[in-house]
N, C-alpha and C positions, 0 to 999 in steps of 0.2 A: 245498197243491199239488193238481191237480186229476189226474181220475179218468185221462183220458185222456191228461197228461204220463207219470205212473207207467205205463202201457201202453209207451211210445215205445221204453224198451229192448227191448222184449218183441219186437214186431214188426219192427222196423227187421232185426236177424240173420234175420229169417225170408225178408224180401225178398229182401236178398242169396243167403243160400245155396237160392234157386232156378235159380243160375246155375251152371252146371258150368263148371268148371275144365277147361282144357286145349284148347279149342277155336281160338284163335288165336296162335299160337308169341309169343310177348315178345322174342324176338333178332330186333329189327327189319331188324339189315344182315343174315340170312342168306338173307333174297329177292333181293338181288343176287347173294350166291353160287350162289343155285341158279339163277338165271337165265342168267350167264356164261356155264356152259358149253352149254346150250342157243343163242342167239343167235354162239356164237364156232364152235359144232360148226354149225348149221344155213349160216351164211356159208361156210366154209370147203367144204363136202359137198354144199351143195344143200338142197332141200326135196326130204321124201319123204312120203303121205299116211301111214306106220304112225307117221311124229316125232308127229302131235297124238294117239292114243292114249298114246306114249311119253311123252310132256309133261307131259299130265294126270296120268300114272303118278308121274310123278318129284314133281310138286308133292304130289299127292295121300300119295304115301308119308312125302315130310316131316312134313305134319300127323299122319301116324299114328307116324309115329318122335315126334316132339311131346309126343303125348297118352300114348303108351305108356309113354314117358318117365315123365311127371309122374303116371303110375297108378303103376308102381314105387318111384318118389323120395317115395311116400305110404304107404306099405307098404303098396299092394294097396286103399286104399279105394277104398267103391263109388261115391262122387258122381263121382270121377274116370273111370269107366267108358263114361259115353252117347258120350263123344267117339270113344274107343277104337273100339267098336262101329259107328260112323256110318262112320268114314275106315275101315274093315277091309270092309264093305260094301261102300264105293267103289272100297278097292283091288283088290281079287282080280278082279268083274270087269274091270276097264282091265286089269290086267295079264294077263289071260288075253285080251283081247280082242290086245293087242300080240304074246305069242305065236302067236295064230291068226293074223294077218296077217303076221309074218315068226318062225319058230320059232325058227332060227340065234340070234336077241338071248337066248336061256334061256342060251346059256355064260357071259354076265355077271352072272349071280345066284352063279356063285361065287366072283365077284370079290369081289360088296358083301356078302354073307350075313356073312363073319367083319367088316365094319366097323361093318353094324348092329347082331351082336350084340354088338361090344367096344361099341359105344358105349349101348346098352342095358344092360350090366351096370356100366360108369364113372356114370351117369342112376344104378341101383341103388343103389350106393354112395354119392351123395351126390358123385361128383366128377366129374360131367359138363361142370364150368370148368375140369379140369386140364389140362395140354397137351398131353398122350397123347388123350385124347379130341377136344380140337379139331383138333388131326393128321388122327387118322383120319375125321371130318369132310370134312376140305378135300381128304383122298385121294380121298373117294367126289364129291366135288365137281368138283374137277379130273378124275376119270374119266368123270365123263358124258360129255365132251366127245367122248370113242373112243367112246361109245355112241354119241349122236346122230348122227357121221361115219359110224359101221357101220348104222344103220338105213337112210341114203342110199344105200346099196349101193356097188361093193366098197371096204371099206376102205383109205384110206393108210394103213398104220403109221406111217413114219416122220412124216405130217404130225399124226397123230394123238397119236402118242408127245410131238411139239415142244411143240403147244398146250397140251396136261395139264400138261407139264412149266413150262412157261410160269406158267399158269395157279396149279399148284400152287406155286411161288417166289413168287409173288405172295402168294398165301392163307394162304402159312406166315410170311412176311415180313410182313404185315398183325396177322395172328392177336401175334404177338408185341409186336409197334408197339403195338397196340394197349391189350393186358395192360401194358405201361409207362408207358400215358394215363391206367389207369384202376387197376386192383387192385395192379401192382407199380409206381406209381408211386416213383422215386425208391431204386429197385432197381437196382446196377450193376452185378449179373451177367445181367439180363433185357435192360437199355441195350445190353451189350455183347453180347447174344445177337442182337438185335435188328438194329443196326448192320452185324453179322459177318457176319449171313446175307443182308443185300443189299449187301454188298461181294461175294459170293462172287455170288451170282447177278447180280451185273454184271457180275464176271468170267467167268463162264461165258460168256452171251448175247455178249460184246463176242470171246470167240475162237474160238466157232461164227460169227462174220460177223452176228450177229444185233442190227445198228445198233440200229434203234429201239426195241428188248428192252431193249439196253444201256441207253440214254440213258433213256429213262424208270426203267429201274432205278436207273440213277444217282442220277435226281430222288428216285426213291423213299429211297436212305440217307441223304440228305439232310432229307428230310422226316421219317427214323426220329432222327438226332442234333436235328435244332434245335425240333423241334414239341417233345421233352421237355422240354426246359425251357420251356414255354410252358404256362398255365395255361388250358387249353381243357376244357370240360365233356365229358362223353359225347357230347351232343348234338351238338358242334360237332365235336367228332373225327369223329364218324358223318358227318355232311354234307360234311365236306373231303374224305372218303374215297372219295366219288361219282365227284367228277374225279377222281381216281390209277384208281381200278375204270376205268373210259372208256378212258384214255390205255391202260394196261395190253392193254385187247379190241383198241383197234385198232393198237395196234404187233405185239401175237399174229399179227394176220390179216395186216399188211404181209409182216413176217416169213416167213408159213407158204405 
């Protein structure tokens, strides 16, 4: 065997771990969640010039909830750090830049403060896949939505309140549909979770008068019973999931 085969293990790990860990999130469907409410809150309220500091803030803190994550879920090692450091950089100025341009948006950092840090300490623990963590996820997800409306100036509540809500029966109906494609596969108490909570959010949407909520909710319990038993990859559940996300934003905005 030659000089430089025996080499090949040696170097090949060295190449790799030049690259840090944590710089691009691996939950490929959570850039529509976090775009959602941004594009459902901007239609609804308008454009207002502090939403693109706002934006930037909102994506830019995901990559840093991300990376801080995967530095915790490491117990603290340092390769996992450059990322941490880079998105922490990024954030503080945008988000001071968003409070210098409208201060009022600082009362909703005590909104998401206890969601980042649950979800930061579930990342900790090694159970940042349970359902208590994805929850509060799709809470802070679903609430942009009242951010991005409050940045345009004066807030709807109630149209505000609708959309999140919307928004969030969707996210949590998803969230579970989901976990029965892939990890609880073939699970009848997750089936029936699943099922239960988009019968109940049809129910709701259909006796607020909220038609087209309804009806695509409908579609939605429908797609939670008959897609389990179908033998679809990750991949393919992710991309049929596109259209349900679509139909969901624009029956929100008929609705609101």
């Amino acid at each position: 065997m030659s000089e430089t085969a025996l080499r090949r293990p040696e170097t090949q790990p060295r190449k790799h771990s030049r690259k840090s860990p944590g710089w691009v999130p691996q939950q490929h469907g959570a850039w529509a969640m976090l775009a959602s409410p941004v594009l459902v809150g901007v239609i609804a309220a308008g454009p207002a010039l502090v939403q693109v500091p706002l934006v930037l803030t909102w994506f830019t803190g995901y990559l840093w909830f991300n990376a801080v994550g995967l530095w915790l879920k490491s117990r603290r090692q340092a390769r996992y750090l450059p990322p941490v450091r880079a998105y922490t950089a990024a954030l503080v100025p945008l988000g001071a830049l968003v409070l210098v341009m409208q201060p009022g948006l600082a009362r909703w950092a005590a909104a998401f403060a206890p969601l980042v840090g649950f979800g930061l300490w579930m990342t900790a623990r090694r159970q940042d896949r349970a359902l208590a963590s994805g929850i509060a996820t799709v809470i802070a997800a679903a609430g942009f939505t009242a951010v991005i409306m409050d940045a345009a100036g004066p807030l709807d509540i109630a149209a505000a309140t609708r959309l999140s809500l919307i928004q969030f029966g969707y996210l949590v109906g998803t969230l579970l549909y989901v976990k029965t494609m892939i990890r609880e596969r073939g699970n009848p108490r997750f089936l029936a979770a699943s099922v239960g909570w988009h019968v109940a959010c049809t129910a709701v949407a259909l006796s607020f008068g909220l038609w087209p909520v309804g009806v695509i909710f409908a579609t939605l319990t429908a797609r939670a019973w008959f897609f389990s038993r179908m033998p679809l990859s990750p991949k393919q559940v992710g991309k049929r999931e596109f259209g349900f996300h679509a139909a969901v934003i624009v029956a929100a905005l008929l609705a609101s």
